[in-house]
C-alpha positions in Angstrom: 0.0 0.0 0.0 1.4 3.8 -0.5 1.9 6.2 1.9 -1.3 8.3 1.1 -3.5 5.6 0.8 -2.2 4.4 4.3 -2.6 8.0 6.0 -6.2 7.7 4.3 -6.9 5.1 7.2 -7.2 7.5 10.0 -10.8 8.6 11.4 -12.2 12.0 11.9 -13.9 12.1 15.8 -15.6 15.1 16.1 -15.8 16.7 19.7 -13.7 14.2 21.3 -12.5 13.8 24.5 -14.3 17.1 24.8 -16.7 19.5 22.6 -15.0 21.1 19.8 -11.8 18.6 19.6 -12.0 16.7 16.3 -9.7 13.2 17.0 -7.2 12.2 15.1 -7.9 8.2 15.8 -5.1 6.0 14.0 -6.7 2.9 15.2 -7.9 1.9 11.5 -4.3 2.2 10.1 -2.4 0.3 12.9 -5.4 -2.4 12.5 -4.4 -2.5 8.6 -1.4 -4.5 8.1 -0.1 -2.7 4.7 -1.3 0.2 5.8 0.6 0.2 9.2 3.8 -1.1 7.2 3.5 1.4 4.7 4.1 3.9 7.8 6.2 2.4 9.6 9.0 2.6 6.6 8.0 5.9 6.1 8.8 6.8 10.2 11.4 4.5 9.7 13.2 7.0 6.5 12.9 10.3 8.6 15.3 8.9 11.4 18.8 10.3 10.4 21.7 7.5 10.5 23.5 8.0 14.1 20.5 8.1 16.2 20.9 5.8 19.1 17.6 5.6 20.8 13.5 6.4 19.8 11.9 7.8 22.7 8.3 6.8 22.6 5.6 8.6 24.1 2.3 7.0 25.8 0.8 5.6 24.3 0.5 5.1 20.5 3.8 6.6 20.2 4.7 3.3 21.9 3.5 1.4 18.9 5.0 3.5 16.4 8.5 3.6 18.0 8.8 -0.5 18.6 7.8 -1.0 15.1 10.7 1.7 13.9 12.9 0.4 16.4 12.5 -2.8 15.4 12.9 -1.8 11.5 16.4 0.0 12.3 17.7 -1.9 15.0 17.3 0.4 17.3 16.0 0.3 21.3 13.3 2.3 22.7 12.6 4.7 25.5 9.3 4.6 26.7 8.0 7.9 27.8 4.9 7.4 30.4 2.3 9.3 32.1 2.9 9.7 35.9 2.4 6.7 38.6 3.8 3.8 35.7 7.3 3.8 36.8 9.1 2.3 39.7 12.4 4.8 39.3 11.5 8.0 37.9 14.9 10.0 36.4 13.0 13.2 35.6 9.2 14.9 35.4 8.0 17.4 33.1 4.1 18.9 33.6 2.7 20.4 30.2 0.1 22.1 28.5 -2.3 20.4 26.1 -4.7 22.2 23.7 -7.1 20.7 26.0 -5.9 20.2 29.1 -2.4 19.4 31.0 -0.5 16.9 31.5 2.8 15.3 33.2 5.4 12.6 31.2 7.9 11.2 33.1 11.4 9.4 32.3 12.4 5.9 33.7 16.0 6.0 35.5 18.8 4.4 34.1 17.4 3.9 30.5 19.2 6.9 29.0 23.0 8.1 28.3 24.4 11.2 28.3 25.6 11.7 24.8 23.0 9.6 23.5 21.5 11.0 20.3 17.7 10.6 20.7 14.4 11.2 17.6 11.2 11.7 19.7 8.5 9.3 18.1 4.6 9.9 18.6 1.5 10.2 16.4 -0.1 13.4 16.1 1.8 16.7 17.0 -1.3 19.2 17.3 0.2 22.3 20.2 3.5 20.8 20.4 3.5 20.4 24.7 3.6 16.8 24.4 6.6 16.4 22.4 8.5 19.5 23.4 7.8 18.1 27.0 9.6 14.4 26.2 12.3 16.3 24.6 13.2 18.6 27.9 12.9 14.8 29.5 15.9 13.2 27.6 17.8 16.9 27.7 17.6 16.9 31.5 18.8 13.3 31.1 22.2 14.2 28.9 20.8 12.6 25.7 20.8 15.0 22.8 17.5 15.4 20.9 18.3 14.8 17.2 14.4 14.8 15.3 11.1 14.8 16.2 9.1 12.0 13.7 5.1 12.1 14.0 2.2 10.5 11.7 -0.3 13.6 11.4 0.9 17.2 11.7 -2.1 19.7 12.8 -0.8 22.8 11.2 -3.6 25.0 12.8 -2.7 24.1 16.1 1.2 25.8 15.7 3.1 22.4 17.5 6.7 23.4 15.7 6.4 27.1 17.2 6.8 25.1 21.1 10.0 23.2 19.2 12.1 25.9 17.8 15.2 24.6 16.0 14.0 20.8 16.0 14.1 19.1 13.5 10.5 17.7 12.7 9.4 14.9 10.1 5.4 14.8 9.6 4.2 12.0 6.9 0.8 14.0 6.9 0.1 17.7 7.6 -3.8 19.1 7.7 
C-alpha cells in the first residue's frame, strides 16, 4: 500500500474527548497491516543514521516507536504518564490544547551523549513532544528529530519546538 492511501486510514472524531476537539484516531491504520507497514517505513526513513535511541511517548507513540525500532535496529525509551514507573529519572508537567499533562522518564534507560528522535502520532500544540524532549535533555541525551504521523498545522506544534528538526508523513 502507499503512503497516502495508508494516512487515508485515519478517522475523523468530532468533539472528542471534549466538545469542539475533532480526533485524530489511527486505530484503522495500525489495524491495517499494509497500511501500518507502509508507515512504519516511512517513520522508519525520517530517522537520520547516528540516532541511538527512539523515545516513545504513551501511548500510540509506543507502537510506532517499537515497530521503527525494530525496523532500524534500534532500542526504545518509553516515555509514560505519571504513577507507571518504579524509578522516575526526571518529570516534566505540560500544557495540552485541552488540558495538562505530566510525562515522566524511567531512571537508568538513557546516556548522556546519547543521540535521541522523539516518536509519537499526532503533533497538534506541540506540549507533548516538546515536554519528552526537555525529559531526555535533563537526562544528557541529545534530541536529534522529532518524527510524527499527522501534523495539525492550525494548532502551531513546531512554534513550542524551535530549531528541532521535525518529520510529519501528513500535515492538515
Amino acid at each position: 500500500m502507499d503512503l497516502e492511501r495508508a494516512l487515508g486510514l485515519i478517522a475523523e472524531v468530532p468533539d472528542f474527548p471534549e466538545p469542539g476537539v475533532l480526533f485524530r484516531d489511527l486505530s484503522p491504520l495500525f489495524a491495517d497491516a499494509d497500511g501500518f507497514a507502509a508507515v512504519i517505513d516511512a517513520l522508519a526513513a525520517t530517522v537520520d543514521p547516528g540516532t541511538d535511541v527512539l523515545a516513545a511517548v504513551e501511548a500510540r507513540g509506543f507502537l510506532l516507536a517499537a515497530a521503527v525500532g525494530y525496523a532500524r535496529g534500534m532500542g526504545v525509551v518509553l516515555v509514560r504518564k505519571p504513577g507507571k514507573l518504579p524509578s522516575v529519572a526526571g518529570r516534566v508537567d505540560y500544557a495540552l490544547e485541552y488540558g495538562s499533562a505530566t510525562l515522566e522518564l524511567p531512571s537508568g534507560v538513557v546516556r548522556p551523549g546519547q543521540r535521541a528522535v522523539v516518536v509519537d502520532d499526532v503533533l497538534a500544540t506541540g506540549g507533548t513532544v516538546a515536554a519528552a524532549c526537555e525529559l531526555l535533555e535533563q537526562a544528557g541525551a541529545t534530541v536529534t528529530g522529532v518524527s510524527v504521523v499527522m501534523e495539525l498545522a492550525a494548532l502551531d506544534g513546531r512554534s513550542a519546538l524551535s530549531g528541532r528538526k521535525v518529520s510529519s508523513l501528513l500535515v492538515t
